[in-house]
N, C-alpha and C positions, 0 to 999 in steps of 0.2 A: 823303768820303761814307761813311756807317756803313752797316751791312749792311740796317737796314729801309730806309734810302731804295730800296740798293740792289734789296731786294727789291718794293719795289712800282713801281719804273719797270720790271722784268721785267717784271712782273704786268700793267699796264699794256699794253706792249710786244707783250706776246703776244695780249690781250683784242683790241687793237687790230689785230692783223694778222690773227686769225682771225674778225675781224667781215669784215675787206676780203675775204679769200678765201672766205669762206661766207655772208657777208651778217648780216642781222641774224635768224636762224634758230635754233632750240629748240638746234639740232646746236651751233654757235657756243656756244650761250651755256652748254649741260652741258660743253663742250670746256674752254672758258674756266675755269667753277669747279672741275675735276677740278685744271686748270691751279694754279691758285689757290690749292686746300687741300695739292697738291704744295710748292709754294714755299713756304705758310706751313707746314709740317712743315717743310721742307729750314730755314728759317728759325730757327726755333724748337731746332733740331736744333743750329743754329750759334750759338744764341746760349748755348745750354748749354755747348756745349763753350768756347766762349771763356769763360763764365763761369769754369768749372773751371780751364781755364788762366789766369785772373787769378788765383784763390785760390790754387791751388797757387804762383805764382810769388810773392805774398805770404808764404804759408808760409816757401817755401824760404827768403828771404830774412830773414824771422824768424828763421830758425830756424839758416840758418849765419853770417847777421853780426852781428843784432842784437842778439835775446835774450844771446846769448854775451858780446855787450860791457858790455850793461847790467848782467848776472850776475857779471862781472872787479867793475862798479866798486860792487856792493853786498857782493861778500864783500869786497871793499878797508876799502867805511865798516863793515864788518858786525869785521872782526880789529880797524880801530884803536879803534872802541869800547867793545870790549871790552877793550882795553887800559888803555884810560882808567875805564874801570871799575874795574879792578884796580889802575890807580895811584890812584886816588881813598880807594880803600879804604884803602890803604897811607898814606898821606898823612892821610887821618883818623886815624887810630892813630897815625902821628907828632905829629902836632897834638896829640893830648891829651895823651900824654907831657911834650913841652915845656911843655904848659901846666901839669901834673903839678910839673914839676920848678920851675919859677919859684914856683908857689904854694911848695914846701917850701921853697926858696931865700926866698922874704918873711918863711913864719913864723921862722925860725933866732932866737934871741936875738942876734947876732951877724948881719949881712949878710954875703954876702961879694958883694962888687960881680962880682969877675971871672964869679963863675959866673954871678951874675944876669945879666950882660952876653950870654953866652955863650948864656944861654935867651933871650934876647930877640933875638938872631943869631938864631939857630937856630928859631926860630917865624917872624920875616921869610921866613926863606928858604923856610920852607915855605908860606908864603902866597903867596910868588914862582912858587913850583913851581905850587901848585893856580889862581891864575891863568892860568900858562901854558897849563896844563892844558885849562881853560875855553876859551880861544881856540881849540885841538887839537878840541876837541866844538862846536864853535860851522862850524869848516871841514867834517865831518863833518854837521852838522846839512845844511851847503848842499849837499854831495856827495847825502844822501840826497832833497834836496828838488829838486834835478837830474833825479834819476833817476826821480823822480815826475813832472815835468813833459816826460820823455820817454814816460815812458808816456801818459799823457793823452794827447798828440798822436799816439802810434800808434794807439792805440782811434780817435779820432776818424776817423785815415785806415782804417782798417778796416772802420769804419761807412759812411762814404761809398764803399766801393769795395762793400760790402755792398747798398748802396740803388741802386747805379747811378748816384751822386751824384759820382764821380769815378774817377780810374784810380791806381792803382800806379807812382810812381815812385823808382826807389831812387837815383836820384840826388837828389833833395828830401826826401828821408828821410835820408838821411847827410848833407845838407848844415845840414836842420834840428837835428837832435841833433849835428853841430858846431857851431852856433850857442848849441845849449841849455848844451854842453861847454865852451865860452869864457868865456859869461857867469858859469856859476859858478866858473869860475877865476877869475875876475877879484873876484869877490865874495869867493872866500877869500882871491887877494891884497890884497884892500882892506883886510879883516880883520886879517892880517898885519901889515899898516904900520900898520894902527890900535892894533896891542899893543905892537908898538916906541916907536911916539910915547910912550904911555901911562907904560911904563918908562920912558921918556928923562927926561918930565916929571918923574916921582919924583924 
């Protein structure tokens, strides 16, 4: 039973027992509403402070488990993209090199097979690399769209604890964003086995 029922079966309770001891009299009935606007302050009074203490323990809970976790796995996608950033670049610059070097290697009056072989190696491999590469950005892509789909669901629970439309539970919260934390493991493991296959086929 939540505190307004509780308050108005007081209210109630008392209406009716100072009707019984005083009758139905002017006295009773100002007795009654002093009564009344007492309990609806004391009420009122209580639903504020639980409100506070739902917010606060929302807080707290933002603020020492969750944010904190979320904040690990965006600097995590935030360093390896920027890594792949950096090999991308790198990897471009090799690429035109190679391709650099095959084109000189065709014009030659003279071929010489081994080099051209050797630029034609060596361009593979680097088209090997920036695939892999691609896969590395695509696991990061899911990591970042995880972490968006755990926000969404805290705002929502926010909202609704906002409206009065539900309550705070940190075990449904840690359970949902281990769920949100599975699914996209598993989407980058899929990932994963989708670029080894891919390789294999080659």
């Amino acid at each position: 039973m939540g505190i307004f029922h509780l308050a108005l079966v007081l209210i109630f309770s008392v209406l009716a027992v100072l009707l019984i001891l005083f009758g139905f009299g002017w006295k009773a009935f100002i007795a009654a509403a002093f009564i009344i606007a007492l309990c609806f302050a004391i009420y009122c009074y209580l639903e504020q402070q639980i409100s506070q203490e739902g917010h606060s323990k929302v807080f707290h809970h933002l603020r020492a488990v969750i944010l904190p976790e979320l904040l690990q796995q965006l600097k995590f996608s935030y360093k390896a993209c920027s890594q792949s950033v950096n090999q991308t670049t790198q990897l471009y610059e090799d690429l035109n090199q190679h391709v650099e070097r095959a084109q000189a290697t065709l014009q030659q009056d003279t071929i010489d097979v081994e080099q051209l072989q050797q630029d034609i190696d060596s361009l593979n491999s680097t088209c090997e690399r920036m695939f892999a590469l691609h896969q590395v950005s695509e696991k990061n892509l899911q990591c970042q769209l995880g972490v968006m789909e755990s926000m969404t669901m805290l705002l929502e629970r926010i909202q609704k604890v906002e409206q009065g439309e539900g309550y705070w539970s940190e075990e449904e919260v840690l359970e949902q964003l281990r769920e949100i934390e599975m699914r996209t493991q598993a989407i980058q493991q899929h990932l994963g086995e989708k670029a080894r296959n891919e390789q294999n086929i080659d």
